[in-house]
N, C-alpha and C positions, 0 to 999 in steps of 0.2 A: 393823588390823581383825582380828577373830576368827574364824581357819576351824580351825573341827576339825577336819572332814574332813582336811586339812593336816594337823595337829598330831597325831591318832591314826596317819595312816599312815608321817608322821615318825618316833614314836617307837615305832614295832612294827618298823621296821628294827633298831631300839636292841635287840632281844633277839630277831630272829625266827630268829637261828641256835644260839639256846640254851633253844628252844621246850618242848624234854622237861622239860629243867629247871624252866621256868617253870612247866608244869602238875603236877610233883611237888610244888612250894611249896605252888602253888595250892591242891591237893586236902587237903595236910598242915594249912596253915592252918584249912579249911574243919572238917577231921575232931579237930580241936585246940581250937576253939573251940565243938563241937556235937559231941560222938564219936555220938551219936544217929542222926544223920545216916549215918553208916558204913552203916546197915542200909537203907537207901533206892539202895544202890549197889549192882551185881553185885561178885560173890565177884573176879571176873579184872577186873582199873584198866587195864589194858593199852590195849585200845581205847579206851574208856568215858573214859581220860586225857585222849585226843587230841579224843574228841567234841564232851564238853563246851569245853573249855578254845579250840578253833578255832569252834564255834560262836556264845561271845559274843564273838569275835575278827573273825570276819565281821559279825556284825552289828550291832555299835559302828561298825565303818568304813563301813558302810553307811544309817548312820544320818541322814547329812544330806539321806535322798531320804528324806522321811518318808510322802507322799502312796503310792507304792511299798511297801514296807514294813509299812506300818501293819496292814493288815488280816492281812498272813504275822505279824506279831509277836503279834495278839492271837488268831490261832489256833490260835501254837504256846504263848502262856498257857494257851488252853483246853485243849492235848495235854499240856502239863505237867502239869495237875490229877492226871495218872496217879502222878506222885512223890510227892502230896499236898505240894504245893510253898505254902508259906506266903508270905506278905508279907514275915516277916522271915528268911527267907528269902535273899531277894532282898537284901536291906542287907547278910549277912554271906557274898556269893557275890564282893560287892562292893569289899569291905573285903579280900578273899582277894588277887581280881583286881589292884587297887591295889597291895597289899604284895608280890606276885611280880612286879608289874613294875618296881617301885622297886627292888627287891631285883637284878634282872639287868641294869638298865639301867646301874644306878650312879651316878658323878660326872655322867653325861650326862641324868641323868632332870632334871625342871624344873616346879615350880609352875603352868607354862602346859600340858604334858602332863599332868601330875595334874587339873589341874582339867577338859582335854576328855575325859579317861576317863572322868571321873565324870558329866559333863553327858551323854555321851553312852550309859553304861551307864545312867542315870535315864533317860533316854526309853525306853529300852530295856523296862527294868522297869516302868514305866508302863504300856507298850503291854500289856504280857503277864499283867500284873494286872488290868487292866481285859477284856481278854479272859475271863479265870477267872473273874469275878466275871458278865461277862455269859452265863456257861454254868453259871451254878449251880445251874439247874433238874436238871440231867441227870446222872448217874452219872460220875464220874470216870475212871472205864472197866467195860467188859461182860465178863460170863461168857459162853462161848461154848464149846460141844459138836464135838468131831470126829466126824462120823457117815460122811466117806467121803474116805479115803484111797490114792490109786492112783501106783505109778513110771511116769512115763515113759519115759525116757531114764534112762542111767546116771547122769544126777547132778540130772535135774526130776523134780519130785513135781505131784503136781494136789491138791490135798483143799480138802470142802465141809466147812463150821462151820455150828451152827447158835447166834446170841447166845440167852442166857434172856432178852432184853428187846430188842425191836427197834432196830434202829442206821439212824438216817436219813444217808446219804449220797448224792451225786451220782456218777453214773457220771465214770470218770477221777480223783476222789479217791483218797488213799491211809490205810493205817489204820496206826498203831503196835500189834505185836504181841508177848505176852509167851506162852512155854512154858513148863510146871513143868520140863520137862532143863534148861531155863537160865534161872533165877530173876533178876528185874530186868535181865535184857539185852532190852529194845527194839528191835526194828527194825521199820522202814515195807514196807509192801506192799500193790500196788493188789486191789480185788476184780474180780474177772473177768466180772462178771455186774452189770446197772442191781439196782435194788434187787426185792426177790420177796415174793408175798403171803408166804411161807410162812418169812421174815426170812432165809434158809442165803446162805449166803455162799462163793464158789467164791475160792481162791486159786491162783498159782503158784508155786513156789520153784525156784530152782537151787542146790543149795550149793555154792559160793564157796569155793574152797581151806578154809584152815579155819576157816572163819568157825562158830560158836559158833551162833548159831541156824539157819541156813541148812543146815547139816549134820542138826541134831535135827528140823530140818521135814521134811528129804528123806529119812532113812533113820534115824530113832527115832518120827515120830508116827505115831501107830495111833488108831482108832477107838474112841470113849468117849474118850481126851484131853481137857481141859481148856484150853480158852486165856486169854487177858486182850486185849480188844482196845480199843484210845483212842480219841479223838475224829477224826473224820476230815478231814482237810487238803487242801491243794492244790486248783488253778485252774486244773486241764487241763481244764474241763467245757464241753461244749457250750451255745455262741449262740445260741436260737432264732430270735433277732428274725435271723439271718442266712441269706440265700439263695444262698449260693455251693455252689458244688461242695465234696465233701471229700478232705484225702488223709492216710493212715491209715498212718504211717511205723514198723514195730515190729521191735525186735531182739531175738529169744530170748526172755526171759521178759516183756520189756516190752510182747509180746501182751496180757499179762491186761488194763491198763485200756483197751487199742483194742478188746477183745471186750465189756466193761460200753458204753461208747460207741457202739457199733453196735448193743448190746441197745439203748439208752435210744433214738436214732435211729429203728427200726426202728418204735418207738411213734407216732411223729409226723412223720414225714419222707415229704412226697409230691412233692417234684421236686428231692429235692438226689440229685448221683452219686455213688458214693462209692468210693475206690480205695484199696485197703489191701495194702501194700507189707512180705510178711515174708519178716525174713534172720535166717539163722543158718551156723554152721560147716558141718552136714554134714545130711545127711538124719533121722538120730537126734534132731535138734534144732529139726526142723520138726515139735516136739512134739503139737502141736493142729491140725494141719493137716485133719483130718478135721470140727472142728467148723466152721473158715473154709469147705472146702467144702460144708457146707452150707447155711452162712451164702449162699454166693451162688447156692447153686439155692434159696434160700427165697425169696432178697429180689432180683430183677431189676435193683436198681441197685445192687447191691452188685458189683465184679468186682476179683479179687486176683491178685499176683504175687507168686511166693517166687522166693529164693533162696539159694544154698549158696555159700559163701564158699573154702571147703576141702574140695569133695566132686564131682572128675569125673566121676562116675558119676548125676550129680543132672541130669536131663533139664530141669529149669525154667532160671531166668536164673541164671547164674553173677559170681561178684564179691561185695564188700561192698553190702548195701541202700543205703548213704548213696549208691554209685554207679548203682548200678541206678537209682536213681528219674529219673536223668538222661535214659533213654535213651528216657524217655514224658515226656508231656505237650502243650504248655506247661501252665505250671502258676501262671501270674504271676495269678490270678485264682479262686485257690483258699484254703479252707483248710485247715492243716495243723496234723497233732499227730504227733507224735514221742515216742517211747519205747524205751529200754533204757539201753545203759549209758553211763557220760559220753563214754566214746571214741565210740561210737558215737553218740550226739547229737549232741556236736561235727563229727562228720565229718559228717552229714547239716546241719546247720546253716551249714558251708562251702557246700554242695553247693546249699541254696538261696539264698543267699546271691549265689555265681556263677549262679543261674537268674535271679537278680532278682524274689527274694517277696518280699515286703514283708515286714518283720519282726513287724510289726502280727497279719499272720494267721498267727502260728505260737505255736501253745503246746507245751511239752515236756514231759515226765516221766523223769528220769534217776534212774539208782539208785545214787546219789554226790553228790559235790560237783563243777559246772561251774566 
């Protein structure tokens, strides 16, 4: 009988320790057969190698939960639209993919491997053209204005955008964002605010050792900037048809989409509680802690605990968040949403896990790969 799923994770062991390699063919192929293409890529392959090439990597092997999937595959067609990403496109990302795995696999590559690649990169492509094609009303991506820019902390920024055309998003969504300091480097970032008559759009950034835009958002963008922002993604958004209680789990910058959430909430919300749980290293990093206190002398069912992971001098709860949330509750009768970085998702995702929450009421937002 024919399992892919088998036969793909079979044959990814066949070269997953020669990975660099694989994506240097990869790309070579690609820029070989369309040197065109070249210019849809940022100037630095370094990352952008590893991106792409683990992306359609996860998501071939992931491909035999299609019901799962399906909707993440044809939203990140619509986010592709930003590359202005063709149909044939797709056939020669395909043809790349195939030839650097044959290529490192060797004597052990096999007819029955070649062909679940390809069965399973086609759905793949499928999903994600049919997405593009169902958002073709809409701009491929927005211009969008810096009008206020402020440091927080020695390595967070805060700045509001405003798009020149309205961008309909859900609170807890995230958007793809481009800088003119670093031309065609992408990266995702939630808005920190539900959506506003007036379209502006609040972000957060940390920069990230040296990460390439996270750097140029925290300490090069200024007011009047220019940005490029994509179609908006992700399924951390609020159930209304649900009447539980909420709990609001955030690390460091993973605040911004639990503050869009509470905005959208605060619209509509007459008997749910809501508990919102922020950690960070040190006091410095309890960035926006000013707006959270307001947030709960505004709203009576809103009530919050921080804390400092690496700062004795920090009067609130001490320890990592994923442990703090332990020491309240119960909590088997809540829901939850989770945000920051994968280390810390994962450790709070133990952490209820040993509470015994259902996994059902937990949605996450990491800013990585789980």
């Amino acid at each position: 009988m024919y399992s892919m799923s088998r036969l793909l994770k079979e044959s990814w062991t066949l070269v997953e320790e020669q990975q660099d390699k694989v994506a240097r063919h990869f790309y070579a192929r690609i820029f070989l057969s369309n040197p065109q293409l070249r210019d849809l890529f940022p100037v630095q392959m370094d990352v952008q190698r590893a991106r792409l090439l683990g992306a359609i990597v996860s998501a071939v092997q992931t491909v035999d939960d299609p019901e799962r999937f399906d909707e993440y595959l044809r939203s990140l067609g619509r986010d592709h639209r930003k590359f202005h990403a063709e149909p044939e496109h797709y056939d020669l990302l395909r043809g790349a993919l195939l030839e650097a795995l044959r290529t490192y696999a060797g004597d052990q590559w096999s007819l029955e491997y070649e062909q679940a690649w390809r069965d399973g990169y086609d759905r793949i492509a499928q999903a994600m053209i049919r997405g593009a094609e169902e958002d073709s009303d809409t701009p491929p991506f927005w211009h969008a204005e810096v009008i206020k820019h402020e440091r927080r902390s020695r390595d967070i920024a805060v700045f509001t955008c405003r798009p020149m055309q309205a961008i309909e998003y859900e609170a807890g969504q995230y958007l793809s964002l481009e800088t003119g300091y670093q031309p065609r480097l992408w990266r995702m970032y939630s808005p920190a605010n539900a959506m506003r008559e007036d379209n502006t759009i609040d972000f957060h950034v940390r920069a990230i050792g040296a990460g390439w835009v996270s750097s140029a958002l925290v300490r090069r963008l200024r007011a009047g900037d220019m940005l490029r922002l994509a179609a908006p993604m992700g399924s951390m958004t609020l159930d209304r048809s649900s009447s539980r209680d909420v709990v609001f789990v955030a690390g460091g910058t993973g605040l911004a989409p639990i503050k869009a959430l509470i905005e959208e909430l605060a619209r509509f919300n007459r008997n749910r509680w809501v508990h919102v749980f922020f950690g960070a290293k040190d006091r410095d990093d309890l960035y926006d802690l000013e707006a959270l206190t307001e947030f709960a002398s505004r709203y009576p069912w809103v009530q919050v605990v921080t804390a400092c992971s690496d700062d004795p001098t920090w009067s609130g709860e001490q320890g990592n968040i994923s442990e703090v949330i332990a020491r309240y509750g119960p909590w088997n009768n809540h829901d939850f949403f989770v945000s920051g970085s994968p280390k810390m998702v994962k450790a709070t995702m133990r952490t209820l896990a040993e509470l015994q929450v259902p996994s059902m009421r937990i949605k996450y937002d990491a800013f990585g790969d789980l």
